[in-house]
Steps between C-alpha positions, in 0.01 A plus 500: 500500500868530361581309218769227515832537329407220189927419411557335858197337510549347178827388597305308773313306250770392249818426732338381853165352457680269247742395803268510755295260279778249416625460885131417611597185289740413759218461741258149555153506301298662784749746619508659160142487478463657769786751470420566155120573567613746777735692213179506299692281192212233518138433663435251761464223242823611341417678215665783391382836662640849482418691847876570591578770740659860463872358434616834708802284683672353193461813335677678769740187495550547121571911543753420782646299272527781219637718787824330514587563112356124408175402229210358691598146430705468774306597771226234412611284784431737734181653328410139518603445867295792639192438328496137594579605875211758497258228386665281743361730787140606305418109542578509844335864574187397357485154673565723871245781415226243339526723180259321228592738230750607305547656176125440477508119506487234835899545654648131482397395872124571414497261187806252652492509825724676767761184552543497126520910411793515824682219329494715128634753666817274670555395151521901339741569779771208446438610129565826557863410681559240159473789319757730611714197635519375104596828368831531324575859669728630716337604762252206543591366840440870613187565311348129724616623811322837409172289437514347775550776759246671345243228487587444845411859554201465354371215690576732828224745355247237449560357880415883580247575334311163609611635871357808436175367451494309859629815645287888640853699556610496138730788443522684165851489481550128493230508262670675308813280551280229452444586164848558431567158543177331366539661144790749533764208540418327195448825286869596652606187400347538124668805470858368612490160353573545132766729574639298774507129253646706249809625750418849484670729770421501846361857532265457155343166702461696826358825322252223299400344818387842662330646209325146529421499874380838494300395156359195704341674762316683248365267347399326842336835584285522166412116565359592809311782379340251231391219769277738656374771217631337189239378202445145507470505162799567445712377816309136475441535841197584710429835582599604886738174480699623737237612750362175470760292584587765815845554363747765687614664166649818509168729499326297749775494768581899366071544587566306824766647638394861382360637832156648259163447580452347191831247583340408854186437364644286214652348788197400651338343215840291410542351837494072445195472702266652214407339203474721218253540270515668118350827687832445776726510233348778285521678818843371594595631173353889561648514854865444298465762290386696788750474722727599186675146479435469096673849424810439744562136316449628171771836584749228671481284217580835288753535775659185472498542104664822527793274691532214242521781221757727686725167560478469110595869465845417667619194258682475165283325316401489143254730385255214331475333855461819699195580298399187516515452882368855559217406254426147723502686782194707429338221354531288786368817766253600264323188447162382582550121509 
């Protein structure tokens, strides 16, 4: 496992969560509670809890500001924006794939209700617009257009990857894309934003939002390498999660559309009309690594890393963030939760 860069994270803590906190006020009593359970600030009852996530977007938010020449401070709207419009689509993810866990506690539909966890997640999105929309920059009206494109984006790669799971002809190059837009967009959009609020050149915000793209699909990559062999204990999710749910991640439609003996059979065993059992799935899981679909997403996520860092390589930026970014970056690929 790669240990995370402390600085940015701490940066997290002290300038965003304080934000994030104070504009959940703006919400009625049982949005907050709800939104605010879901951001792990409180428990179910409302008292105060501390099971927050990995902060990776408004620390990328923060850096991007520190890439145009400013301090952090002023990219907190954005760093704000992006993490509230991540949650904003976790709520709604884990209500559409029945997830009951996450970060190793009930996800807001289980212990709300499904009506009540979409609504939380309404209410982080129109935050997430106040956010940028309030901030006394100059290149705010860009920076909500950004969002929005992007979120848009993202909502596109959700639609898919629902599809996909109705669907037997799933290719693995609009998986791939798939992913690009499910988590790349809003990674892209991490990147860029700071920079982008703060007025920073054109070329700096497109070079950002590559380096992020390329940095998203990573990440998407590794995530789907953890839903099927990653430790429970310390992804909060069941073992074979994936598997279970029949997803078409990238090494199951990479195993599917391999053309092995190990791929077809896989194929067999995933068809809809069987119901698998533990055994199914342990077996699901061997006939992956058999038909070499855990090695080729682990070397394209490499792949894809090598991308985001060589877009890096190619800007003017200062030598603090570089390291820093670089540093994220291998966090973020090298995790194992």
């Amino acid at each position: 496992m790669t240990t995370a860069p402390v600085a940015c994270f701490d940066q997290v803590t002290t300038l965003v969560e304080p934000r994030i906190k104070k504009l959940l006020d703006r919400l009625d009593p049982h949005n907050r509670l709800v939104a605010a359970y879901h951001l792990g600030y409180c428990d179910a009852d409302g008292a105060p809890a501390t099971a927050v996530g990995k902060g990776l977007r408004p620390a990328l938010a923060l850096l991007s500001a520190r890439a145009a020449g400013e301090p952090p401070g002023p990219g907190v709207p954005a760093a704000v924006a992006v993490e509230l419009a991540h949650n904003f689509s976790l709520l709604h993810d884990d209500v559409m794939d029945h997830d009951g866990v996450r970060r190793h506690r009930p996800t807001a539909w289980a212990v709300f209700g499904p009506a009540a966890a979409i609504l939380a997640g309404d209410a982080l999105l129109s935050l997430a617009h106040e956010s940028l929309a309030e901030a006394d920059q100059p290149g705010a009206v860009r920076a909500v257009a950004r969002l929005g494109a992007d979120v848009r984006r993202l909502v596109a790669g959700q639609a898919a990857d629902l599809d996909f799971e109705r669907r037997d002809d799933v290719g693995l190059d609009e998986c791939l894309a798939m992913s690009a837009d499910k988590t790349g967009a809003l990674l892209s959009c991490a990147c860029a934003l700071g920079a982008l609020l703060c007025g920073a050149p054109p070329a700096l915000t497109a070079g950002l939002s590559r380096f992020g793209s390329h940095l998203g699909v990573a990440f998407q990559l590794v995530d789907d390498l953890l839903g099927i062999w990653g430790d429970p204990g310390r992804t909060g999710k069941p073992i074979l999660s994936d598997l279970r749910a029949r997803k078409k991640s990238v090494p199951i439609v990479h195993a599917l559309t391999s053309g092995t003996a190990a791929g077809d059979a896989f194929r067999m065993l995933y068809a809809p009309i069987r119901q698998l059992r533990e055994s199914d799935l342990e077996l699901a899981a061997r006939l992956l690594d058999e038909a070499g679909s855990r090695d080729w997403t682990g070397k394209e996520a490499d792949r894809q890393l090598g991308r985001a860092l060589d877009e890096l390589s190619g800007l003017d930026l200062p030598a603090a963030v570089r390291s820093e970014l670089v540093d994220l970056s291998y966090f973020v690929t090298g995790r194992d939760h």
